[in-house]
C-alpha distance (Angstrom), angle and dihedral (degrees) to the residues before:
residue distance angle dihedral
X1 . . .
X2 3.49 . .
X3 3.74 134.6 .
X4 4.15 113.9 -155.4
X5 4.16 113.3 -172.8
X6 4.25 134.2 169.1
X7 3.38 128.3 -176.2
X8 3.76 94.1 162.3
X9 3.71 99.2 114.0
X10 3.55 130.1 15.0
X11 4.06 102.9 -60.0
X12 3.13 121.5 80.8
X13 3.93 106.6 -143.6
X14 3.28 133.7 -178.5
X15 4.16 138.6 180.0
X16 3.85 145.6 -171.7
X17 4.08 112.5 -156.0
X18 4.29 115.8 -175.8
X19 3.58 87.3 -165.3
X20 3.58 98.2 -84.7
X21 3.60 113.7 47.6
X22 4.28 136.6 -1.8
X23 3.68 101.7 -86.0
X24 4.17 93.4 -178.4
X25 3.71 137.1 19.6
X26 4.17 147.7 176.9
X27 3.53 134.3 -177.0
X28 3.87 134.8 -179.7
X29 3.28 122.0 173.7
X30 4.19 106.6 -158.2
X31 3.86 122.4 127.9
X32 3.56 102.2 -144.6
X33 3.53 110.0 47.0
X34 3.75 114.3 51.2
X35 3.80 88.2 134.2
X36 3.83 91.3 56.3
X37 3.73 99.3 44.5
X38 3.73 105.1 33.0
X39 4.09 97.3 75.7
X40 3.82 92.1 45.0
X41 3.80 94.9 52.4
X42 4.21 90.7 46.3
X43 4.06 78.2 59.0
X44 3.46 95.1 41.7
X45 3.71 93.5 47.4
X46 3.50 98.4 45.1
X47 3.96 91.5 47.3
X48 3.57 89.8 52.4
X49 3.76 88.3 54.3
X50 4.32 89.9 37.0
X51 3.66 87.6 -132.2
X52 4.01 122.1 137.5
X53 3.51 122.1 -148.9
X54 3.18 91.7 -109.2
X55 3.61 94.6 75.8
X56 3.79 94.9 53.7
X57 3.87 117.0 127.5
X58 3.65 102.2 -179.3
X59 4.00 144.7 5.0
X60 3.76 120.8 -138.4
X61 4.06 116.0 -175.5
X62 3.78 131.0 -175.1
X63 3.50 101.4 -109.8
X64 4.20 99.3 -164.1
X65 2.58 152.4 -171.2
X66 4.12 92.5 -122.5
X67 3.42 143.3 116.9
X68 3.55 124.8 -52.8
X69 3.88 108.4 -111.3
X70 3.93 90.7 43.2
X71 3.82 100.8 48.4
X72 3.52 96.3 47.5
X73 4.06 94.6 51.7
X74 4.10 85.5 56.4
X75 3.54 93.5 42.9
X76 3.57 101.8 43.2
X77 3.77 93.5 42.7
X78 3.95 92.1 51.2
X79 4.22 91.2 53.5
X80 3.82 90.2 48.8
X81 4.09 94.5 48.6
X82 4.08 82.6 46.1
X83 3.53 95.8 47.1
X84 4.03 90.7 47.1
X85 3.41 97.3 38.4
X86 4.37 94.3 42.1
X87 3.53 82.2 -129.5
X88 4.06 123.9 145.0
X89 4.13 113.8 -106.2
X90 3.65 120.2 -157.4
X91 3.85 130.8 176.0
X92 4.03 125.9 -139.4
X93 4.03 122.6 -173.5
X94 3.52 110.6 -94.3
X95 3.92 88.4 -143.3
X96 3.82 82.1 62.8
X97 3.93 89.8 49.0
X98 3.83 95.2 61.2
X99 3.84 89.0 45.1
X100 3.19 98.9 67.8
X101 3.53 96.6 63.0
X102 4.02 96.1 51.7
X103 3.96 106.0 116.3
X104 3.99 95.2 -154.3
X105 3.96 132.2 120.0
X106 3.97 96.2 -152.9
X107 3.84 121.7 62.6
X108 3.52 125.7 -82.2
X109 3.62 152.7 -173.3
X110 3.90 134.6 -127.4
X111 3.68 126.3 -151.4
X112 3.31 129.7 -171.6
X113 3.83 131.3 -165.1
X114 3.66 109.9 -96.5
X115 4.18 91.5 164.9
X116 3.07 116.2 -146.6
X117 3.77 83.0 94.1
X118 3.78 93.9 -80.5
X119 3.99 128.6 101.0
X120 3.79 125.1 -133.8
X121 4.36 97.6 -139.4
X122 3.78 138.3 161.6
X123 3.82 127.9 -163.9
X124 4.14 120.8 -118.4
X125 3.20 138.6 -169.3
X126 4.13 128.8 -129.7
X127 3.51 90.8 -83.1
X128 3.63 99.6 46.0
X129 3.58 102.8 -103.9
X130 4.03 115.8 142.0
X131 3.17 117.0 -117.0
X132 3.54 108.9 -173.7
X133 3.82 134.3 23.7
X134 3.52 126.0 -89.2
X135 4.19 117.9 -85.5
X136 3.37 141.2 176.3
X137 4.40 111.7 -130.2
X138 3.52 139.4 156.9
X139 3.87 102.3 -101.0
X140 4.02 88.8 -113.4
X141 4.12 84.8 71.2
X142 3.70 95.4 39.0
X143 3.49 94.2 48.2
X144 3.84 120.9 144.4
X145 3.51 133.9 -173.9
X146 3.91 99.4 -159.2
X147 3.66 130.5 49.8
X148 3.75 121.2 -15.3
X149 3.53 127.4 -175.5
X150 3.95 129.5 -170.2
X151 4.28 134.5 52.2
X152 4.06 80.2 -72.3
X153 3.18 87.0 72.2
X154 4.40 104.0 52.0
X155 3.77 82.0 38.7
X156 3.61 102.3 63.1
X157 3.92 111.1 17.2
X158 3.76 88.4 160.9
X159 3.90 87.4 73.0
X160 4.33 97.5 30.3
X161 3.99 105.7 32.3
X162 3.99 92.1 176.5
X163 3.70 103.3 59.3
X164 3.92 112.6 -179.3
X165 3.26 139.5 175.2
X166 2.84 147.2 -48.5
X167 4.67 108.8 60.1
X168 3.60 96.3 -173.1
X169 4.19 142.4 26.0
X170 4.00 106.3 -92.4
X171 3.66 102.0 -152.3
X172 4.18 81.0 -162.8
X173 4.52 68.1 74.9
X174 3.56 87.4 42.7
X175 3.65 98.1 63.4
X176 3.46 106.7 27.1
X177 4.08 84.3 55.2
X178 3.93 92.5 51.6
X179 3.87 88.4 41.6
X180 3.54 97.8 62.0
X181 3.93 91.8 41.7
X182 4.11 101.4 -113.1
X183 3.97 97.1 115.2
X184 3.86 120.2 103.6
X185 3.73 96.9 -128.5
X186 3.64 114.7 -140.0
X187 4.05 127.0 -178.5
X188 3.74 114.5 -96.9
X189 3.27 100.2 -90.0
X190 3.30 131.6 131.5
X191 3.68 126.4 -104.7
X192 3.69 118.9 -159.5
X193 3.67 100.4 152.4
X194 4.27 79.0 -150.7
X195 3.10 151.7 49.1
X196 4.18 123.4 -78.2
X197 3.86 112.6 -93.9
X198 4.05 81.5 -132.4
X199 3.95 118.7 65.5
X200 3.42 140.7 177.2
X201 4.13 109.1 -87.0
X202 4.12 99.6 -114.7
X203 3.96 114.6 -116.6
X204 3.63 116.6 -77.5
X205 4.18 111.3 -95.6
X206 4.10 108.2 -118.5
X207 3.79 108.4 -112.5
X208 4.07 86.4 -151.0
């Protein structure tokens, strides 16, 4: 049994795979309260699916890019339930996540919101293989003129005229692509690709 979460953008998503299908999902989408939602939809999800967590085998978790505060509640959250449960946790790029749900036969790009007024994107091909590494832009440099995929997309249609489906990582995507063995598995680790919004305050200066 497999449990598939993201909290990388503003849905919060979860999944339960058997091995062959999704037997259990829950999505929210709400910005501000990934820590609030995230635990209820693992119960709802695994409910849905009437599967404890005790029969868990492995832990897959959107890995980003995303904001800060979101990403780390997923990530965080999916190493304690692993540790806990002695379960394996592995990490997949969320950019990946929302690719696998775009329904187009020419390639593609997704981009995410990365506020800021910038995008985190990738390129694909037809098939919905990556073909370039995750980044962080302002949507003038990512621009595309095909198909684009993710809330980058809706919020800057100067830059990504042919916005498709799907908004959001589905982590229903998330499991069924780790289930049949086609993700690039990464450690769960977050990857911001910048610095938090939120920083230390420096040490006061000495007046003397």
């Amino acid at each position: 049994m497999l449990l598939a979460f993201d909290t990388s953008t503003a849905a919060v998503t979860v999944a339960v795979h058997d091995g062959s299908s999704v037997v259990g999902s829950h999505a929210v989408v709400d910005p501000l309260r990934h820590g609030e939602l995230l635990a209820p939809g693992i119960v709802a999800a695994l409910d849905a699916a009437s599967v404890s967590p005790r029969q868990l085998t492995r832990i897959v978790v959107g890995v980003g890019p995303g904001p800060f505060t979101g990403l780390r509640v997923g990530i965080v959250t999916a190493r304690t339930m692993g540790a806990v449960l002695g379960v394996p946790v592995v990490g997949v790029c969320s950019l990946d996540v929302v690719a696998v749900g775009v329904a187009v036969d020419e390639p593609f790009v997704v981009a995410t919101d990365a506020r800021r007024k910038e995008v985190y994107w990738a390129r694909y091909d037809a098939s919905g293989t990556r073909l370039s590494e995750p980044a962080v832009a302002k949507p003038s440099t990512a621009a595309f003129d095909g198909p684009a995929a993710g809330r980058g997309a809706v919020l800057y249609p100067e830059s990504f005229p042919r916005a498709v489906a799907p908004e959001y990582p589905d982590a229903s995507d998330l499991a069924r692509l780790v289930g049949a063995q086609r993700a690039r598995l990464l450690p769960p680790e977050p990857l911001y690709l910048r610095r938090p919004d939120v920083a230390a305050p420096a040490a006061r200066k000495s007046v003397l």
